[in-house]
N, C-alpha and C positions, 0 to 999 in steps of 0.2 A: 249242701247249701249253707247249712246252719255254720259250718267250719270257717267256709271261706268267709264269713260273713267276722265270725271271731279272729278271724287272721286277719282283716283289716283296720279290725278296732284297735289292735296293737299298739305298741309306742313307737313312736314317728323317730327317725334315724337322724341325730343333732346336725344342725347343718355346717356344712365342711369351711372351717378358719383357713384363710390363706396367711404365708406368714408375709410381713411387711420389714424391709428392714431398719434398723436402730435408726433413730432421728438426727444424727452425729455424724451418719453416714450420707443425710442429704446432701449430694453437690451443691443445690439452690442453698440449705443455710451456708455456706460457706463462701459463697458469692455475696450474699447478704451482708456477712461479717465485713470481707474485704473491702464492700462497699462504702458501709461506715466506717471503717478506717479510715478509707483514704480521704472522704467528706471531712471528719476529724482533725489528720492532719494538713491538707488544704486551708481548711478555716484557723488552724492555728497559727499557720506561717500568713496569711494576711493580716490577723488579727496583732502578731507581732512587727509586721513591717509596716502596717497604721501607727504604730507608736513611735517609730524612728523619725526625728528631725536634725537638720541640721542647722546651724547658726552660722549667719549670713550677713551682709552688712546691708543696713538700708540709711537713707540719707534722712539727717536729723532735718535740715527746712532745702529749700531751693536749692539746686546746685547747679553752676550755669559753664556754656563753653570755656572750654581755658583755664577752667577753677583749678589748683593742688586741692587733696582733699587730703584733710589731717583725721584721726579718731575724733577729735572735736567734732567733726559733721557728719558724724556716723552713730546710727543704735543697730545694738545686735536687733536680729532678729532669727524666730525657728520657725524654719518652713519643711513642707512634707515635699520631698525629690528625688525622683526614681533616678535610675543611674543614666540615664542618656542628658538629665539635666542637672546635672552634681556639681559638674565642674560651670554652670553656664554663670552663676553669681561668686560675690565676692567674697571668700568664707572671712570667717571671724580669726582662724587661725592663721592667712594667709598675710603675708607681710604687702603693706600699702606700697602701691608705687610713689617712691620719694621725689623721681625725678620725670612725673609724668603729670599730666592735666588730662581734664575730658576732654575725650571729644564731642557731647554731646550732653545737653541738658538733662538734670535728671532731677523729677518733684519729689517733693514732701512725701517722705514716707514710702516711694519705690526702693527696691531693692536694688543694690550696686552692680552691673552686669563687670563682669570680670574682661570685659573685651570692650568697655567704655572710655579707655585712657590711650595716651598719645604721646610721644613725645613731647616735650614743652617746644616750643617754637626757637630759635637760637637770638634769632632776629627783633626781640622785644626789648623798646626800650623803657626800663624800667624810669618815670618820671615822677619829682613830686610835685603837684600841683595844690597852691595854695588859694581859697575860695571865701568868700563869706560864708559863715555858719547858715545863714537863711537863703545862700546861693547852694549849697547841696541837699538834692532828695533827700529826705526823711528814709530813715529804716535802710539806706546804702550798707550794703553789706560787700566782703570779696569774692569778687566772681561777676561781679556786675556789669555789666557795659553800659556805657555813657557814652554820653559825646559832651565834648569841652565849647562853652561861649564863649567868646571875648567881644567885649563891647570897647568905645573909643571914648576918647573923652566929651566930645560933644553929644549929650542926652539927645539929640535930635536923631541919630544913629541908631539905624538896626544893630542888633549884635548881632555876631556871624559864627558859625560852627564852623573850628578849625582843626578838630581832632573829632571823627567819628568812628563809633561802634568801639572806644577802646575798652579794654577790662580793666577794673579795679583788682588792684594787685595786693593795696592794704591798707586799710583805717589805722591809723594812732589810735592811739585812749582820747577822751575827750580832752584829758588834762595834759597829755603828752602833744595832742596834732590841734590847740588852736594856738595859735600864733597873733599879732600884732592886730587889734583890733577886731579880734574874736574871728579872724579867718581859719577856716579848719585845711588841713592837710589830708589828702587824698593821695596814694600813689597807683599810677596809671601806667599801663603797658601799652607803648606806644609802635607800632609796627613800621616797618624800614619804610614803608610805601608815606609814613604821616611824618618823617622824623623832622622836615625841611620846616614844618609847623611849630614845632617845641619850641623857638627861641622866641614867637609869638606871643606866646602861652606865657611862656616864663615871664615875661616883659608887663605884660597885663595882670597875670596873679601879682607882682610886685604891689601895682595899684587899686586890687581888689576891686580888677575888671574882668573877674572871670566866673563864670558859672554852670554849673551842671546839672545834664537832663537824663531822663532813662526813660523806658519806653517799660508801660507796667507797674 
């Protein structure tokens, strides 16, 4: 009795180590890595294609139907543009069309749409028309449409719009386009539909019976 008693107090047998393999060997660290890899290079390629701009033309003030548009009415500008909208504006490098006009208005500070331009009309007659200074809008710039007054010699007389909606084609300098009792010079583009009008006009600007309006 007393034996089995000292055969149990004995030293207890270490308990059995499994082995585990090297840490270099885990499949998961190795999915881990390639994970952040690829997060890494993902975020590097956005992070560099946020910094690409390209430079575009935007319109320095108002630019109205029918206008030519010279670099005078244009500032660059860099805008951020994925590639299905690269070509939709008008870069900085691309040569202006020389013999084209808008087709459509475009404000202050808009970007130049590369498909905004048109043939110029064939059919415009180009007029000068001569006005009193205090008979032209203020701030007339080209590209403007007006319509042309002519009034008659008796003050009791409406004046009558003989030329409408035409475009201003081009201011003189102040010291180059006023003429004969401070009348200034305006040239207008008059369309085949109004041209039966022009010897009106002409006859009436002679005695600075003519004047112009615009709408804006």
């Amino acid at each position: 009795m007393m034996l089995s008693v000292i055969r149990n107090l004995g030293p207890e047998a270490p308990p059995a180590v499994r082995a585990t393999p090297a840490a270099w060997r885990d499949p998961r660290l190795w999915i881990g890595v390639a994970l952040v890899s690829a997060s890494v290079l993902v975020g590097s390629r956005v992070v560099g294609s946020a910094g690409e701009t390209t430079e575009v033309w935007a319109a320095r003030s108002d630019l109205a139907v029918g206008q030519s548009v010279t670099r005078a009415d244009l500032v660059p500008a860099s805008v951020h543009l994925d590639g299905a909208r690269a070509s939709t504006y008008l870069r900085t490098t691309d040569d202006l069309p020389d013999e084209e006009v808008l087709a459509r208005a475009i404000g202050s500070g808009e970007l130049v749409p590369a498909a905004a331009f048109e043939a110029a009309a064939s059919d415009v007659l180009h007029v000068p028309v001569w006005a009193p200074a205090d008979a032209v809008p203020a701030g007339l710039t080209e590209g403007s449409t007006v319509d042309v007054w002519v009034t008659t010699d008796d003050r009791a007389d409406a004046a009558s719009a003989v030329l409408d909606d035409v475009i201003v084609l081009g201011l003189p300098l102040h010291e180059d386009g006023l003429g004969p009792a401070g009348n200034r010079q305006v040239l207008v583009g008059v369309p085949e539909s109004q041209r039966g009008s022009v010897g009106q006009v002409l006859a009436a600007a002679r005695d600075g019976r003519v004047a112009l309006t615009r709408e804006g």
